[in-house]
N, C-alpha and C positions, 0 to 999 in steps of 0.2 A: 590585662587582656583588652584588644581595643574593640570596637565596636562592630567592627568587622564579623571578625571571628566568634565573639560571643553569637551573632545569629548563625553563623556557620556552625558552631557547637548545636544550637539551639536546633536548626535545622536536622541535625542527624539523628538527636535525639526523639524528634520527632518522626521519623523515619521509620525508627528502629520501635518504636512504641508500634507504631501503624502492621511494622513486617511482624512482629510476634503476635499481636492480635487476629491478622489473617493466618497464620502458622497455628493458633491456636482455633480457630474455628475451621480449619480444615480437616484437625486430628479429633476433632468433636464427636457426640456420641453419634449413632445408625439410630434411626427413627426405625420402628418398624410394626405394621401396623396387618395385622389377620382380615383374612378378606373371604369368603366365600370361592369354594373352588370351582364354583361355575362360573365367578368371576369373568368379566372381559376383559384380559390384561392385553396390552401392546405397549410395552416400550421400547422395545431397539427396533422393532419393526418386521424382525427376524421371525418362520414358524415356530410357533408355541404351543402350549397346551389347548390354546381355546382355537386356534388352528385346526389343529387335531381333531378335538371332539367334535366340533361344527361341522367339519368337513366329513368326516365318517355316519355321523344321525342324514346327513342330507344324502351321501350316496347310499349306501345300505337303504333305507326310504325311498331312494329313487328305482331302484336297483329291484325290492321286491313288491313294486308296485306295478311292474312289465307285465308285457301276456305272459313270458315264458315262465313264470312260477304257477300263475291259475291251471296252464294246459298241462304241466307235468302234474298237477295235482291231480287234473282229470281226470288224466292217463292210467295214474299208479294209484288215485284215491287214496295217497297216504301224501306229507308231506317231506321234501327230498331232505336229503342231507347235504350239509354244506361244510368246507373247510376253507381255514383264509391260510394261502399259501407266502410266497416271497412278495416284498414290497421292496422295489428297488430305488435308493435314492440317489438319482442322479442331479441333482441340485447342485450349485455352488457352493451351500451350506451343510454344517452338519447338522442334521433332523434324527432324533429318535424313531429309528422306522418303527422300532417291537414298541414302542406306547401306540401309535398309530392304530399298527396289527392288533393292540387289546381293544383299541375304541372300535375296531371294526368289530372285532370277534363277541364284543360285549354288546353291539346294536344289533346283530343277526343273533345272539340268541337271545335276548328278552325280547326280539320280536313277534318271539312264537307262532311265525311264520314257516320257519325251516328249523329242521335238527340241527345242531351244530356239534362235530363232532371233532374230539382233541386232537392238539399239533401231533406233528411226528415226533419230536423230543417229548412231550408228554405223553405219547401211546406208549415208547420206549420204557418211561419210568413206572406205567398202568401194568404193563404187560411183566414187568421184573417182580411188582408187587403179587402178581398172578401168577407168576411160578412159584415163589418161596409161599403162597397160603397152599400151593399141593401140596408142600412137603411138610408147613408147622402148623396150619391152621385145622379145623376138626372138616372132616366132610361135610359137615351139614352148614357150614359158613364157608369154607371154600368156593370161592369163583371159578366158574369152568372158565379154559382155554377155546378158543376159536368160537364163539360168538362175539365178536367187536361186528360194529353195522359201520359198510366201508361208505368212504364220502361218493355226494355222485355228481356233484359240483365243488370248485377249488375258483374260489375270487384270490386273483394276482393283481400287481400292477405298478405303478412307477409313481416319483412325484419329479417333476422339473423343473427348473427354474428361469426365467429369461432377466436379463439385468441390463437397467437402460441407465447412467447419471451422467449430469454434466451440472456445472456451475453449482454444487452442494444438494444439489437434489437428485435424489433416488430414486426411479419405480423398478420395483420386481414383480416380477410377476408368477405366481406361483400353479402349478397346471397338475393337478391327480386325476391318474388317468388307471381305472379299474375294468376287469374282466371276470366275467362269470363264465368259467369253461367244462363244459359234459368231458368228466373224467372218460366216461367209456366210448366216449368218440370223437375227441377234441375240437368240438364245434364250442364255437363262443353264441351264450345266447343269451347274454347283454354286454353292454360296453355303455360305459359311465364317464363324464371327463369333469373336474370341477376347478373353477379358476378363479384367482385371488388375489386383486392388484393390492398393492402398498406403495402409497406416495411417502417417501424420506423426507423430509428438508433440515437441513445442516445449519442449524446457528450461527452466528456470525463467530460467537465464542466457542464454538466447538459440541462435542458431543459430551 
């Protein structure tokens, strides 16, 4: 064999040493490491959980710190009740709106500012449970029919998205836009917007 071909040999082998080394550190084990769920995670950049949560403690907060909750308090001297209706996601992305609608619905009642009173699919499931104790439960633990306390406000609202890249960088820009509206006379008597830029940048090596 001349001398040639021996580092030509020499050379693949080397090669081939090097390609199963990265073959083998790619199929390598998942690190994975427990974090608190209050955590600040962002890594693709996309909304997330602490999206979510952040953004809902700050409107709900902002939301029942208006006149319009002291002077209905005034009014009626008791405090209103409240339901969180549809969250519409007109984003780019897919977002979990029903975790959203729990972080909302979980900041307005431990705020003990307002009642908060259950979804329509959860009245449905309260109210079924309400007929079968007329017919098997004993009168003296049966729950009467027709006392539910109806909502007298219903927070709606949307989340948006605006999308700017060029040259590997990304900004989105994320825009929730909430409403508090008098069931019994469809006036809105707050309107909330909260917005949430994300600068991307794109690796030379990718994502």
């Amino acid at each position: 064999m001349g001398m040639r071909q021996l580092r030509l040999r020499r050379m693949v082998e080397i090669l081939l040493i090097v390609g199963t080394t990265l073959v083998l550190s790619a199929c390598g084990g998942v690190r994975v490491s427990r974090v608190a769920t209050d955590t600040t995670t962002d890594l693709s950049g996309r909304w997330n959980d602490t999206d979510s949560r952040l953004v809902a403690q700050e409107m709900v907060g902002e939301a029942l710190s208006r006149p319009w909750l002291e002077r209905i308090v005034a009014q009626r001297g008791k405090n209103p009740t409240v339901i969180v209706g549809t969250v519409v996601n007109r984003s780019h992305e897919h977002i979990s709106v029903q975790t959203f609608i729990k972080d909302l619905e979980r900041e307005l009642t431990n705020s003990g500012r307002v009642i908060f009173v259950a979804s329509k699919s959860e009245r449905e499931e309260v109210r079924e449970e309400r007929r079968e104790q007329q017919e098997f439960s004993s009168e003296e633990t049966a729950k009467g029919l027709g006392k539910e306390i109806g909502a007298d406000y219903m927070l709606k609202g949307t989340i948006n998205t605006i999308l700017d890249e060029a040259k590997g960088t990304k900004a989105i820009l994320y825009q929730v836009d909430l409403e508090m509206i008098d069931i019994e006379n469809n006036t809105k008597v707050w309107f909330g917007q909260k917005k949430i830029k994300k600068i991307i940048e794109r690796s030379r090596f990718g994502f």
